[in-house]
C-alpha positions in Angstrom: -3.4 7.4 -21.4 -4.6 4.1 -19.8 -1.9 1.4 -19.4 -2.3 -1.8 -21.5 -5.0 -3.4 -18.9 -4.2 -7.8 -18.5 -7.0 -10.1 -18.4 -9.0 -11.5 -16.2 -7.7 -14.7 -17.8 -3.9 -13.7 -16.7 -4.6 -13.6 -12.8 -6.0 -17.1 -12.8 -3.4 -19.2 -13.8 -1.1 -20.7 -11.0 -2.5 -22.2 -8.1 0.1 -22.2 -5.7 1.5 -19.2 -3.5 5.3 -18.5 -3.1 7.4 -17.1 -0.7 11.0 -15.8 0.0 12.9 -13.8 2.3 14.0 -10.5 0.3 15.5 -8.6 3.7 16.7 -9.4 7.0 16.5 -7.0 9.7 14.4 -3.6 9.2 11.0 -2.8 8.5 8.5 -1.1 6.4 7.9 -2.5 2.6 6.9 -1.1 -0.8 6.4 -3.1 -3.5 5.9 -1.7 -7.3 5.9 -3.0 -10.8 8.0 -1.1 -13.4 6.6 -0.1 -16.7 9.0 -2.9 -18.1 7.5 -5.6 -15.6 10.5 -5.4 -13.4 9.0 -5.8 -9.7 10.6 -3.2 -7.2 11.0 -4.0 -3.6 11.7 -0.6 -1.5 12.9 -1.7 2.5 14.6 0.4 5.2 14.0 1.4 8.9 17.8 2.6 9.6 19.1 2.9 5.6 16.8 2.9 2.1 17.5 -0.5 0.1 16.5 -1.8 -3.0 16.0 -5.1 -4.6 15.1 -6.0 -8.4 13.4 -8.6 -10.0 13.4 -9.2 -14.1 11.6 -11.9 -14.4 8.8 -11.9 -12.6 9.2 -12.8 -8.6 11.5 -16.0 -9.5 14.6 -14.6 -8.9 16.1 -11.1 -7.2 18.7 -9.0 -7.7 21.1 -8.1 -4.5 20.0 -4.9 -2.7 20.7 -1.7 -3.9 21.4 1.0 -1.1 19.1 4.2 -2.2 20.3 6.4 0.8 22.3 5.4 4.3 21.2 6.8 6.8 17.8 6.5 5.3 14.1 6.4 7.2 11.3 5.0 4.2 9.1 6.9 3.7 6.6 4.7 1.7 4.4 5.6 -0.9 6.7 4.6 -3.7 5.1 5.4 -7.5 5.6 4.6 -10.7 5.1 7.1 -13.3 3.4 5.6 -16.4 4.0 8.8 -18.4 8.0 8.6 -18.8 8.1 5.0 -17.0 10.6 6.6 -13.8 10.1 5.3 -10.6 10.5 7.6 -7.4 11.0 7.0 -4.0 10.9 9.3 -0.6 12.9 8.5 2.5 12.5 10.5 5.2 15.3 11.7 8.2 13.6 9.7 11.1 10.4 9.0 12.6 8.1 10.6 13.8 9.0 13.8 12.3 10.4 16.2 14.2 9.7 19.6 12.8 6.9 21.6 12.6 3.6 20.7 10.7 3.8 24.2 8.5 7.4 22.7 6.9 8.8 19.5 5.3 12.1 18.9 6.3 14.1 15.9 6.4 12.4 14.4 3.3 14.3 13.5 0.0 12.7 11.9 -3.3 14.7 9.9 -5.4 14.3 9.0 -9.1 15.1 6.2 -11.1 14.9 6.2 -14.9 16.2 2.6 -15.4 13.1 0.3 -13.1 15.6 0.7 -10.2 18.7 0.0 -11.4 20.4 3.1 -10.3 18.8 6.4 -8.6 19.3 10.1 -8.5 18.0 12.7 -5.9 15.5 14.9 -7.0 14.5 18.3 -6.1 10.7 19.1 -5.1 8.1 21.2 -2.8 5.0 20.7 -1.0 2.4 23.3 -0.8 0.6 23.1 2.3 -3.2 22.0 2.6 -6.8 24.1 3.4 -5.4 23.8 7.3 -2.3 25.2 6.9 -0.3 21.8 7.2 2.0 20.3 5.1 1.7 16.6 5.0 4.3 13.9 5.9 5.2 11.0 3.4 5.8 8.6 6.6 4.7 4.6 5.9 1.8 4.9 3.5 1.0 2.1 0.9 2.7 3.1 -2.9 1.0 6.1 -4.8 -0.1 6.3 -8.2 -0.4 7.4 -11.8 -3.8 8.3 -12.3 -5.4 6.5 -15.5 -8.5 8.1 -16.8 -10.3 11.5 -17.1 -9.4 15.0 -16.9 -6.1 14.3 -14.9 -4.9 11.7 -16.4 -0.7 11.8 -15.9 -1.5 12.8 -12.3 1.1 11.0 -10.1 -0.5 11.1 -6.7 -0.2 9.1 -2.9 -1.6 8.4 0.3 -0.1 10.9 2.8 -1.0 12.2 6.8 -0.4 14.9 9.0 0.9 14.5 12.6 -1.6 16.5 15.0 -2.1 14.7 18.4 -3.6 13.4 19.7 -5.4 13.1 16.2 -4.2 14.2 12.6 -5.8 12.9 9.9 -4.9 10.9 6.2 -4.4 13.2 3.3 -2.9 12.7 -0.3 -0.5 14.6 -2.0 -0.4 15.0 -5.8 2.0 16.1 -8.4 1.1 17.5 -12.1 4.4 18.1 -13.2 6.2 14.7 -12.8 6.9 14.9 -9.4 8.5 18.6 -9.0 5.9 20.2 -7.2 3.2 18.1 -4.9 -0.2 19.3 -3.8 -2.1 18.5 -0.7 -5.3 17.2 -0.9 -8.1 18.3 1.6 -8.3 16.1 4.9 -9.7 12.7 5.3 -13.2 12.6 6.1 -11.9 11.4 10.0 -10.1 12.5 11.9 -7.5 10.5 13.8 -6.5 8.3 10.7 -3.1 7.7 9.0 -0.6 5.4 7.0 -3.4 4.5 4.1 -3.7 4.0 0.6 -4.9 4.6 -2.6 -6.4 2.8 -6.0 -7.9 4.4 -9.0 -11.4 2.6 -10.1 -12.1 2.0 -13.6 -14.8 4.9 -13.7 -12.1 7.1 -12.6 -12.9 7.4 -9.4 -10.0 7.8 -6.4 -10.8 5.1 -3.4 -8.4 6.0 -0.3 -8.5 3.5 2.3 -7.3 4.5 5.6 -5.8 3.0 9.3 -7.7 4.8 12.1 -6.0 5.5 15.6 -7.9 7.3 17.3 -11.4 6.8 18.7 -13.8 9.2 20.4 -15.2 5.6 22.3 -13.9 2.1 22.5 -17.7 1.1 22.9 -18.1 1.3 18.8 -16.5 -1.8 17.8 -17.2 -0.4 13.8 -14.5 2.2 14.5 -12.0 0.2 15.1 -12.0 -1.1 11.4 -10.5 0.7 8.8 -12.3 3.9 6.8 -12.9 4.3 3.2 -13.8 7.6 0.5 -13.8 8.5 -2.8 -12.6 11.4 -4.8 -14.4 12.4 -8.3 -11.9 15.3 -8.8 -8.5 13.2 -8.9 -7.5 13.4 -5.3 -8.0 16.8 -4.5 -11.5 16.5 -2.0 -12.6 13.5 -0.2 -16.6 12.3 -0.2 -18.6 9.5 1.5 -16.1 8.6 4.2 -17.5 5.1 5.8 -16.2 2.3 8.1 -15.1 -0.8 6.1 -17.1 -3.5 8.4 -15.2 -6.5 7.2 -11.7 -5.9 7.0 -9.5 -5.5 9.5 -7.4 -2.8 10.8 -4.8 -5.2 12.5 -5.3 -5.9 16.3 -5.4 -2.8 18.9 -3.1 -4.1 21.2 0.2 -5.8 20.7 3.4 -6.7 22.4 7.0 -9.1 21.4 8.9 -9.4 24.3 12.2 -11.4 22.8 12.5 -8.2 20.4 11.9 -5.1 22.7 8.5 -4.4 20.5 6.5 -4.4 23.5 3.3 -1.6 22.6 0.2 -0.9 23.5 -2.3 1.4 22.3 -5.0 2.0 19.5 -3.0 1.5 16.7 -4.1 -1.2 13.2 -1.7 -1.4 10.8 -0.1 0.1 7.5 -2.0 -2.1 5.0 -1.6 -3.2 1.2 -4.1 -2.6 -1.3 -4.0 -2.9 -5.3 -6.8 -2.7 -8.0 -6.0 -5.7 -10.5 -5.6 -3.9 -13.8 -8.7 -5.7 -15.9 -10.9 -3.5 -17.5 -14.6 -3.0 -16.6 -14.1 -4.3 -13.5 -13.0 -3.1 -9.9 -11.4 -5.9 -8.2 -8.9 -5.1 -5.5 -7.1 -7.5 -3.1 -5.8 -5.9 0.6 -3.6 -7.7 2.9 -3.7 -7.3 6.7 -4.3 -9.6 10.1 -6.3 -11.9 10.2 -5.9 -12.0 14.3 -8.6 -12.0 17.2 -6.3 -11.5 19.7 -3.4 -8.3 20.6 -0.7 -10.2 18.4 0.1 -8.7 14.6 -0.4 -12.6 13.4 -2.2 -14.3 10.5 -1.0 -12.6 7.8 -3.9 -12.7 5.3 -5.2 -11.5 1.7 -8.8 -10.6 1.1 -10.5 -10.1 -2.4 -13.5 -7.3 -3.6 -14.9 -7.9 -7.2 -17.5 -4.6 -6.3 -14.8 -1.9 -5.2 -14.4 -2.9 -2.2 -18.4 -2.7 -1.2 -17.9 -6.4 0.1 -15.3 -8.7 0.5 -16.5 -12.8 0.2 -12.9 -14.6 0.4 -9.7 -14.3 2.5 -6.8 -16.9 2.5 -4.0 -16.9 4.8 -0.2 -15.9 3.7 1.7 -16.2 6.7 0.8 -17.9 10.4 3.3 -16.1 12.1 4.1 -12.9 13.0 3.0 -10.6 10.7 3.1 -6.3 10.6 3.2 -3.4 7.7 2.7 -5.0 4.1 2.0 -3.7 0.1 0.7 -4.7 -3.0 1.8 -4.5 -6.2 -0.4 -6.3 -9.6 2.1 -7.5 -12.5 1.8 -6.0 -15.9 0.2 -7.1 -19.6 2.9 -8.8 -21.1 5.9 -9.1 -19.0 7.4 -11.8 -17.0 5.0 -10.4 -14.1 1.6 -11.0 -15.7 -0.7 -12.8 -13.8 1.2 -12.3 -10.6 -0.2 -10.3 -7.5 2.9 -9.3 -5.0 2.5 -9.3 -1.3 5.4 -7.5 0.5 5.5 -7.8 4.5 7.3 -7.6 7.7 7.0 -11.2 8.9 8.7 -13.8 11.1 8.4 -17.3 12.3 8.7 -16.9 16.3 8.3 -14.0 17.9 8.4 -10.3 16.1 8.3 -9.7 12.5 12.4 -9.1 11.9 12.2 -10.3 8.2 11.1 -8.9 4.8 9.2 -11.3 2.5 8.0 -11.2 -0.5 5.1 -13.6 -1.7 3.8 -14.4 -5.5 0.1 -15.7 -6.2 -2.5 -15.7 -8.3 -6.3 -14.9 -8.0 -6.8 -18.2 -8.2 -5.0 -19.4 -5.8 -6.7 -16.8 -3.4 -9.8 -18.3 -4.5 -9.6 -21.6 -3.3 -9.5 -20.0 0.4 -12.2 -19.4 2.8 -15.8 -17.5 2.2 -16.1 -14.3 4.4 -20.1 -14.8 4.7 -19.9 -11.0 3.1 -21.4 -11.3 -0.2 -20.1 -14.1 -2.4 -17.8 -14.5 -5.6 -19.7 -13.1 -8.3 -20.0 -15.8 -11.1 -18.5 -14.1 -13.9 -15.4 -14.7 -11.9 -16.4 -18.7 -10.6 -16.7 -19.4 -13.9 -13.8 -18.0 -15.2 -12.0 -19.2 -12.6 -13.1 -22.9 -13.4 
């Protein structure tokens, strides 16, 4: 049941990068395409809003209100069997009920690309410990493509343990009625991650880390990769990603009242570009030395994510959570690769942008020194 796949052709058109504001005020973005190329922006700290656009990124639609009072609970999916799109908002963070129960959490559907949404009823079965996941600020699920569960709608998800907890996934055969844990993460004390399909099949779940058994390991404090074979449902070969970040440890924004500080990176965006025979994902995070979420920036794998040789800044400023979203094979959004984040010009990140490039244009950035743009790609790209 694999989804008309674009070109490699498609993603190298346009050489410039645009940007917008979509929201003001808020936090925490999800961005999706529609089966019908419609892009979906999901966006709410205090109520769940939605905006729309038909043709392609050039215009939007004014918000729609999903639920108010509304927490978002990221990990928005599209379901490539019957084209809905659902959402989940949760009552509040962090949750406050008990690990063994999911309360508070409500899923809405839309069988339109977003035009109008209904609340859906659904359960989670709890996982191997006992623990029933939470759906709080994870990057946007999906429909699984290839092999035995193909139809399998499936995201990132965590459970809240302190001082630990760990990423998980939960997964639905039925369309989104009843969800499935996944076994734990391969490390502990990670959360808020997300998850591609690879063109072998393959499930790569890329995670945040927060917790660290010794700030001596500098490797730790970068984010951690593994790989299903059996559709999301175990987790093998867990590794530290050595080249992209995690976001900077330590932060603070006076002028706002975000003053932090502690050990945690940052809900990060990832997407596979949908060409076939090839594994190219791009991942958005800070690009920043220092204890400021700045330097918004976009980094590009053509192995699966075992190296990463270019990077290009999106944003200077201010710069927090973020999602990624490919456009699809004919519709207005071909070609386009959508960067939603929490962003600002001057001191916190109080804003919701959207921005609209190309591979190309990503391209033309800087060389990471870890391995280098394969020529089947230079050319291409030429």
């Amino acid at each position: 049941m694999k989804k008309p796949s674009a070109s490699l052709a498609s993603f190298l058109g346009a050489k410039e990068i645009h940007a917008e504001t979509l929201f003001e005020g808020g936090r925490f973005p999800n961005v999706v395409v529609a089966c019908d190329g419609t892009v979906v922006a999901t966006w709410g700290q205090e109520r769940f809003v939605v905006r729309r656009s038909e043709d392609g990124g050039f215009s939007w639609h004014e918000g729609i209100v999903v639920a108010d009072p509304g927490f978002h609970g990221g990990g928005a999916i599209v379901n490539e069997t019957d084209g809905s799109v659902l959402v989940f908002v949760e009552a509040g963070h962090p949750p406050t009920t008990p690990q063994t129960q999911l309360t508070g959490t409500k899923l809405y559907r839309s069988g339109d690309h977003g035009k109008t949404w209904e609340q859906q009823e659904f359960t989670v079965a709890p996982d191997m410990n006992g623990c029933v996941p939470s759906f709080h600020m994870c990057e946007h699920g999906i429909t699984l493509q290839r092999g035995m569960q193909a139809g399998r709608l499936i995201r990132p998800a965590r459970v809240y343990d302190k001082p630990r907890g760990y990423t998980s996934a939960v997964f639905s055969d039925d369309g989104g009625m009843q969800w499935h844990a996944s076994q734990p993460f391969p490390e502990e004390g990670t959360g808020e991650s997300a998850i591609t399909e690879f063109d072998d099949g393959r499930v790569y779940h890329n995670s945040r880390k927060h917790f660290f058994a010794s700030s001596e390991d500098r490797w730790s404090w970068r984010r951690w990769a593994a790989y299903s074979g059996d559709g999301g449902e175990t987790w093998q070969g867990g590794h530290v990603c050595t080249v992209i970040p995690d976001g900077p440890r330590y932060r603070g924004c006076e002028p706002c009242g975000h003053n932090y500080n502690g050990h945690f990176g940052l809900c990060a965006g990832l997407v596979r570009l949908p060409v076939d025979d090839a594994d190219i994902l791009i991942y958005s995070n800070t690009d920043e030395a220092g204890h400021e979420r700045r330097h918004g920036t976009v980094w590009a794998s053509f192995d699966g994510g075992h190296s990463w040789p270019c990077k290009r800044l999106v944003h200077p400023g201010p710069f927090a959570y973020s999602s990624l979203a490919a456009g699809r094979r004919g519709t207005a959004s071909e070609g386009w690769i959508y960067l939603q984040y929490e962003g600002g010009q001057e001191h916190c990140y109080e804003r919701g942008y959207m921005a609209r490039f190309t591979l190309r244009w990503l391209l033309a950035g800087n060389a990471t020194g870890d391995g280098r743009i394969p020529d089947w790609v230079a050319s291409a790209a030429e």
